[in-house]
C-alpha positions in Angstrom: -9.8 -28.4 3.1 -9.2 -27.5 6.5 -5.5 -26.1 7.7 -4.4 -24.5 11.3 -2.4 -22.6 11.7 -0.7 -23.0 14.9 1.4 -20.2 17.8 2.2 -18.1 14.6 2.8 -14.0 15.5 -0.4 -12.7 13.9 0.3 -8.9 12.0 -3.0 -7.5 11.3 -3.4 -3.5 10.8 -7.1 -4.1 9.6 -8.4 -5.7 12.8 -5.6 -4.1 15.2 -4.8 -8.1 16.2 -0.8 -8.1 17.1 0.3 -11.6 19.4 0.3 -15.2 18.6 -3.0 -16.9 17.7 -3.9 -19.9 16.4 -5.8 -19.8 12.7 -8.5 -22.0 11.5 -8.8 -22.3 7.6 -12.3 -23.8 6.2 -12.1 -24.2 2.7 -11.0 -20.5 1.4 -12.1 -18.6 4.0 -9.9 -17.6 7.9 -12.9 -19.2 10.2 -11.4 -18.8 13.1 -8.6 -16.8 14.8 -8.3 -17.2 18.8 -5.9 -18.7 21.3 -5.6 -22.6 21.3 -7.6 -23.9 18.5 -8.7 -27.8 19.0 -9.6 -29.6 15.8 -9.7 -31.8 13.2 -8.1 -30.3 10.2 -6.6 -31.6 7.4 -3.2 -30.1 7.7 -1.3 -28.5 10.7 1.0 -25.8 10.1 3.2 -25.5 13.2 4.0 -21.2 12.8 6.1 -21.1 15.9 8.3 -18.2 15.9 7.2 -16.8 12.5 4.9 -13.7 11.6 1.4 -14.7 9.8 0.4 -12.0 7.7 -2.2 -11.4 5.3 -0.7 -11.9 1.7 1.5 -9.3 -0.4 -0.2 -7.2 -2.6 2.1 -5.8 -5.0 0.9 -2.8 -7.0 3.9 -2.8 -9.3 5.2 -5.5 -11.9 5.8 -7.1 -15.1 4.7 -10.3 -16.1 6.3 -10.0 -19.4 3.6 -12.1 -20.8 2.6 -11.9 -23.8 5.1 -11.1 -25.9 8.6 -11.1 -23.9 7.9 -14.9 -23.0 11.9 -15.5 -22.8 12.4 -13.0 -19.8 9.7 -14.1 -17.7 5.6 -16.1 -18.3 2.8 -15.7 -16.2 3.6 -19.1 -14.6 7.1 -18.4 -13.8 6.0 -14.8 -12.8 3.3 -15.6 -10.5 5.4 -18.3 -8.7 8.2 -16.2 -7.9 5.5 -13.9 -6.6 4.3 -16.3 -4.7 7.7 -17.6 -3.0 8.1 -13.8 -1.7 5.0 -13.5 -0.1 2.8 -12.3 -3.0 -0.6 -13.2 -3.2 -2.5 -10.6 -5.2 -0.3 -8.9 -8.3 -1.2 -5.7 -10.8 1.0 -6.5 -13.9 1.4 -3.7 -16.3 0.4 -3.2 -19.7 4.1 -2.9 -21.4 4.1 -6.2 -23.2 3.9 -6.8 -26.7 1.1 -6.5 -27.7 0.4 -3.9 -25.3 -2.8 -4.6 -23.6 -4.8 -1.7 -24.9 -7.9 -3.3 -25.4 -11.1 -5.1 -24.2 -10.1 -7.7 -26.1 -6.6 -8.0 -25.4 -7.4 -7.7 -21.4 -10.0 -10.6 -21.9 -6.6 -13.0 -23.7 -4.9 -11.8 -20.7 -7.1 -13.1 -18.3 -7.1 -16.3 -20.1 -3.7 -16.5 -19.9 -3.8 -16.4 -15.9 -6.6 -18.8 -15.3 -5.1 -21.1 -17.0 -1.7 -20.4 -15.5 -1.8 -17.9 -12.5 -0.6 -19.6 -8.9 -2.2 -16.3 -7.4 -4.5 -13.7 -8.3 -3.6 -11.0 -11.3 -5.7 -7.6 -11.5 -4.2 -6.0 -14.6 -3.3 -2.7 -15.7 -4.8 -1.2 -18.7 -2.6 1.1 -21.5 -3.4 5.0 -21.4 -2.9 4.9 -25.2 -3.8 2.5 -28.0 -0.3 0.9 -28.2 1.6 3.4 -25.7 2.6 5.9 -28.0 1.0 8.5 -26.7 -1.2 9.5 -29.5 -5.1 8.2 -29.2 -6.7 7.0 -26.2 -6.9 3.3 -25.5 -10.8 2.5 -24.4 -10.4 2.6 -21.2 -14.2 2.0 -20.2 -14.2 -1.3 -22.3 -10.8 -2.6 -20.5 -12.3 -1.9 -17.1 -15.8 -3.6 -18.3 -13.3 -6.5 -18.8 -11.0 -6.6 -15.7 -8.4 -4.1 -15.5 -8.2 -2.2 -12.0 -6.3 0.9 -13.4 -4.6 2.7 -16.6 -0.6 3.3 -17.2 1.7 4.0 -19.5 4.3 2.7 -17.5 7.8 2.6 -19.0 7.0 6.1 -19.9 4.8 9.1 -19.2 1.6 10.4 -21.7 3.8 13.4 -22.9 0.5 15.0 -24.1 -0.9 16.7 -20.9 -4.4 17.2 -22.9 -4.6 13.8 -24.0 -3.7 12.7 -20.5 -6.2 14.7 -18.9 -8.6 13.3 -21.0 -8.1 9.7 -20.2 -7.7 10.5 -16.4 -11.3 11.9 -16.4 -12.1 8.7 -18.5 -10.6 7.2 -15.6 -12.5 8.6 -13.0 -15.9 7.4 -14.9 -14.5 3.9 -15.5 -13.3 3.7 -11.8 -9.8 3.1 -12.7 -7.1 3.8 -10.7 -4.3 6.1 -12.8 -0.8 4.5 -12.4 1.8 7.2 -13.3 4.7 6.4 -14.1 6.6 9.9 -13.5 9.5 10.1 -16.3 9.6 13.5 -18.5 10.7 12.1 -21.9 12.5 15.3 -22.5 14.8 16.3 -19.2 16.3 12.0 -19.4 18.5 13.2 -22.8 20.1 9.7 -22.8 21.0 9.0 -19.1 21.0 5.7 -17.7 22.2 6.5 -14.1 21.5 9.3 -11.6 22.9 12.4 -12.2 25.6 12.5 -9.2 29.4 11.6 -8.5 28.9 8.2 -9.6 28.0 9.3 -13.0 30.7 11.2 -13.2 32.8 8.6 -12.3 32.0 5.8 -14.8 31.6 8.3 -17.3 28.1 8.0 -17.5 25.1 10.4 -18.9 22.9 10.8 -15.6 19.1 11.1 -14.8 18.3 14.0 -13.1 15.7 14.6 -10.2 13.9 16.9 -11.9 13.0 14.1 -14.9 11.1 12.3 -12.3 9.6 15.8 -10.3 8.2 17.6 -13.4 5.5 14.9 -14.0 4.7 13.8 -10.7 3.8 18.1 -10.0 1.8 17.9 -13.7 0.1 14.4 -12.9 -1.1 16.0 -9.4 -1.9 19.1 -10.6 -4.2 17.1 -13.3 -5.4 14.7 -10.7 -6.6 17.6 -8.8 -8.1 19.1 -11.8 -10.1 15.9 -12.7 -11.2 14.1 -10.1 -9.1 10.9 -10.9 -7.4 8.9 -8.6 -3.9 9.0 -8.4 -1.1 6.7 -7.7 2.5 7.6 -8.3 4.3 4.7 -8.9 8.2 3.7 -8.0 8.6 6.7 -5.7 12.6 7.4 -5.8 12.9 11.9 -5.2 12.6 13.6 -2.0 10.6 16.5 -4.1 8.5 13.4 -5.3 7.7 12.7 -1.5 7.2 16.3 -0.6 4.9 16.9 -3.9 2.5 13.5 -2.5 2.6 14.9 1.1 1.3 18.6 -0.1 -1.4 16.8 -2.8 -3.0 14.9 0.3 -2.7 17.6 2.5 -4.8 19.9 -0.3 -7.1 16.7 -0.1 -6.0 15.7 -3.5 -7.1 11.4 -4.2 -3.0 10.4 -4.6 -1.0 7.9 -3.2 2.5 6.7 -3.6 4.6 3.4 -3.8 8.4 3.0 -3.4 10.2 0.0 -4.4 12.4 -1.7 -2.0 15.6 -1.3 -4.5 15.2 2.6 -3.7 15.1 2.7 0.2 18.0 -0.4 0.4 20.8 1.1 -1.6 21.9 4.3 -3.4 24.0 5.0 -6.1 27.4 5.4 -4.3 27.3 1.7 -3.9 27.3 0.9 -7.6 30.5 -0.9 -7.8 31.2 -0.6 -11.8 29.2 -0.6 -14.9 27.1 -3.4 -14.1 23.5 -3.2 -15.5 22.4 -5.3 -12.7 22.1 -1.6 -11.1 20.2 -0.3 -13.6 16.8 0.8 -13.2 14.4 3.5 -14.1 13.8 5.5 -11.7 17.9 5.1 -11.0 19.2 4.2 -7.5 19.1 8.0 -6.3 21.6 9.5 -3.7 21.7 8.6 0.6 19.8 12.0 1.0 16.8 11.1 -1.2 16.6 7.2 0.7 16.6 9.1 4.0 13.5 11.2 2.3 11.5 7.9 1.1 12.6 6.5 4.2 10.9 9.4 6.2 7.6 9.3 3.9 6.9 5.8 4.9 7.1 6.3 8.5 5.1 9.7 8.6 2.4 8.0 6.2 3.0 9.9 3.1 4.1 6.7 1.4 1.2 4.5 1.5 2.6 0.9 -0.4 6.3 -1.2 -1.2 5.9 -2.4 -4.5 8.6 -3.9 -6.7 8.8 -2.9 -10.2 9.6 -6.5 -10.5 11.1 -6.3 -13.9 13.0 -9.3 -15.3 15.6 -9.6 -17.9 17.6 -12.1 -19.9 20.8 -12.5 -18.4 22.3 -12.0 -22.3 20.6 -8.6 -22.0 22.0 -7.8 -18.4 25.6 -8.5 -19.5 25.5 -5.5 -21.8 26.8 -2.1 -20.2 24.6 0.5 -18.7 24.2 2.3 -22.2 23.3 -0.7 -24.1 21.7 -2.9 -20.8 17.5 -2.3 -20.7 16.4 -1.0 -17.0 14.7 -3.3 -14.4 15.8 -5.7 -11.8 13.8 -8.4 -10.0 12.1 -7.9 -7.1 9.6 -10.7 -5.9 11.9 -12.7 -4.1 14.0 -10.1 -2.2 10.9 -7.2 -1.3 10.2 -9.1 2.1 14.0 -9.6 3.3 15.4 -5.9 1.9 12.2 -4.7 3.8 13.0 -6.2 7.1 16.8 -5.8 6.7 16.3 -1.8 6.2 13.5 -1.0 7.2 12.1 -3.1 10.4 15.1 -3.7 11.9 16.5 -0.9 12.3 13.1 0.7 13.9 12.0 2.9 10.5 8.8 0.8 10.8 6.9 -1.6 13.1 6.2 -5.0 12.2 2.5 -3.7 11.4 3.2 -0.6 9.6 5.2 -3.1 7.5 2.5 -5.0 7.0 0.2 -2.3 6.4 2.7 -1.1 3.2 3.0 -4.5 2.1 -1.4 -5.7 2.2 -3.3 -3.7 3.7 -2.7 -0.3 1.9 -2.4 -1.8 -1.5 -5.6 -3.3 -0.9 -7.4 0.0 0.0 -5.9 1.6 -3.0 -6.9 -1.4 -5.2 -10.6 -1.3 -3.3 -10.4 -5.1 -3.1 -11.5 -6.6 0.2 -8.0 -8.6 1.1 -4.7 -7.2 3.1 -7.0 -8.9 6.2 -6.7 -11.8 8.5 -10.5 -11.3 9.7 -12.7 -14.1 11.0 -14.7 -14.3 7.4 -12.0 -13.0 4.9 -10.2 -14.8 1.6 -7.3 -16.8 3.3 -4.5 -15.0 1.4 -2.0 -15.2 4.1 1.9 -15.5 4.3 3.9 -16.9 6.8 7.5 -15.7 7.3 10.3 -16.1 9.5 11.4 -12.8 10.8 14.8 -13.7 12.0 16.4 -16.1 9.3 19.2 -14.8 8.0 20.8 -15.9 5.0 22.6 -14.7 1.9 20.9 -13.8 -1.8 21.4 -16.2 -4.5 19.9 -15.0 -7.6 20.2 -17.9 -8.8 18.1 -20.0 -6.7 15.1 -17.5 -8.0 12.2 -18.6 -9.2 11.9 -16.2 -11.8 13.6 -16.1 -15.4 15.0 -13.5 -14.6 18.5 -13.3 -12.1 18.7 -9.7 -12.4 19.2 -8.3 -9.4 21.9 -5.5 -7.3 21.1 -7.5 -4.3 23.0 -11.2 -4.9 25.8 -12.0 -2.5 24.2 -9.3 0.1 23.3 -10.5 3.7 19.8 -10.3 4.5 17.4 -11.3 7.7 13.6 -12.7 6.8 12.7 -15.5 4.8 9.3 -16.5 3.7 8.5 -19.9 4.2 4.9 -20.6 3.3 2.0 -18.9 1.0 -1.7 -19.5 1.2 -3.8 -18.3 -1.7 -7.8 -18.8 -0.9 -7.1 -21.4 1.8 -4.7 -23.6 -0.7 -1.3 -23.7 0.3 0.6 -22.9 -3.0 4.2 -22.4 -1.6 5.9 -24.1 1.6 9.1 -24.5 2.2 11.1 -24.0 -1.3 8.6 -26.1 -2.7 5.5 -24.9 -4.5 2.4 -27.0 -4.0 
């Protein structure tokens, strides 16, 4: 099939290509990217007005499949991806059962041929069932499919066993996902440790629960080899710990999740467990540090921690209430409400946060709109403006801070290898 693309604002860090274009789509690949395209094509998309960008790559979610099939599936998850953007996701391995194996990874990548609207790269457990006691093999899960390891939900309290399985890691190729939470320093807390807390009478999460392990995960990294990513960046220590490891040379990157630059815990307006998340929203001091990080570089990726819920589970209080909110369908808009608008980022840098630096980290040859490259592309309007409904979401899951909140930039269409999967409300 053969779609164009017409006057749409190209974004494209890889190939430094910024202004409208024309783009010629031939089958699965972008043929053709130039000024005025004349042809015949099966399908004209008139882009007038809206940025083209190479497709989302989020680094950070949870598919919930198998195992938790009630809060969200693999076909609900991947469409909701793919309705914010999302063209490429890395689920993690916190289902049940965990995927800890070769031959659970393999029945995972069943599951998303058969149902995936977009592409899924995996995440791999550190330990055999993540309790933190034997190593999962991590060799045989990245012989299968799995781009990286994580215990994500919780850290590998065992330094020497984690050690161990980073330089099993590096061997394998795998990327180490750390999610930075010392099991010890939470004692209970379900909300940042600040006025807030104190306020709804609330056992808080300190900064230091989140600081301790990303220093020990560096200082392994740097010990092993392996390559690093610290996921759901939400501390300013966090963000001055990255900046020294890559200035010492050290192979980390970073993430933050749009929830954590878009709103801090003064604006949590009661004991709702729609504001409940781990990492917590932190305080206006620690956004303006993330906020910083992604402008100076230190932050390489947004990613969402998309993370649904039941809405039975939500409507507990914040000490009964699990963590996690959605994220697919609001990333895009919170990013260019907070974060483009107001001149924290470019357009490109934007786009470099959102494809092209996840794809570098990932070492997959997308987050491009090259002559030659995979048509994973997304096509937004910049300047809609409109309120959140989490209940128009695709996803199971409602759970979001963000309903009722005004936002500008709506995505409107989603190509995934040169098929349109998602245009205009309506998947394809």
């Amino acid at each position: 099939m053969r779609v164009l693309i017409k006057n749409g604002y190209i974004l494209d860090p890889a190939s430094n290509k910024e202004g409208i274009y024309d783009m010629l789509i031939d089958g699965d690949r972008i043929k053709e990217v130039q000024k005025n395209i004349n042809t015949q094509v099966d399908k004209v998309i008139d882009a007038t007005g809206m940025y083209v960008m190479p497709g989302f790559i989020d680094l950070h979610v949870h598919l919930r499949e198998p195992g938790y099939e009630y809060k969200e599936t693999i076909a609900t998850g991947t469409r909701s991806a793919a309705s914010g953007g999302f063209t490429t996701v890395c689920p993690m391995p916190n289902t049940k059962p965990v995927i800890d194996s070769k031959e659970r990874v393999e029945e995972f990548l069943n599951r998303v041929e058969k149902d995936s609207l977009i592409n899924v790269l995996p995440v791999g457990s550190v330990t055999i069932g993540q309790v933190g006691e034997e190593l999962a093999d991590i060799k045989a899960m990245t012989e299968a499919g799995i781009v990286g390891i994580s215990e994500d939900g919780k850290s590998v309290m065992n330094p020497a066993l984690y050690r161990k399985g980073m330089k099993l890691a590096k061997e394998a190729g795998a990327i180490v996902f750390a999610h930075c939470e010392d099991m010890d320093l939470v004692e209970g807390g379900v909300i940042n440790a600040g006025d807030k807390a104190k306020e709804l009478g609330l056992p808080g999460i300190s900064n230091s629960v989140e600081d301790v392990i990303a220093a020990r995960d560096v200082i392994l990294a740097k010990e092993t080899g392996a390559k690093l990513h610290l996921c759901h960046i939400s501390t300013k220590d966090s963000v001055t710990i990255l900046k020294s490891a890559k200035e010492e040379g050290i192979l980390v990157t970073g993430e933050v999740c749009p929830h954590h630059f878009a709103m801090s815990d003064d604006e949590i307006p009661c004991d709702d467990a729609n504001y409940k998340m781990n990492p917590p929203l932190r305080s206006k001091e620690d956004i303006e540090a993330l906020i910083k990080g992604l402008k100076e570089g230190i932050i390489d990726a947004i990613a969402t921690d998309h993370a649904p819920h039941s809405q039975e589970e939500k409507a507990r209080s914040f000490r009964e209430a699990p963590f996690g909110i959605v994220g697919f369908e609001t990333a895009f808009a919170l990013t260019m409400t907070h974060l483009v608008k107001p001149g924290h980022l470019s357009p490109m840098e934007m786009v470099e946060k959102m494809s092209l630096n996840p794809a570098k980290i990932l070492g997959i040859d997308k987050g491009s709109l090259a002559e030659g490259k995979i048509a994973d592309i997304v096509i937004a309007s910049p300047d809609e403006e409109y309120t959140i409904d989490a209940a128009s979401f695709h996803s199971k899951g409602k759970n979001t801070p963000f309903n009722g909140k005004k936002v500008v930039g709506k995505v409107k269409t989603t190509i995934v290898a040169g098929k349109v999967v998602f245009e205009n409300e309506k998947f394809v």
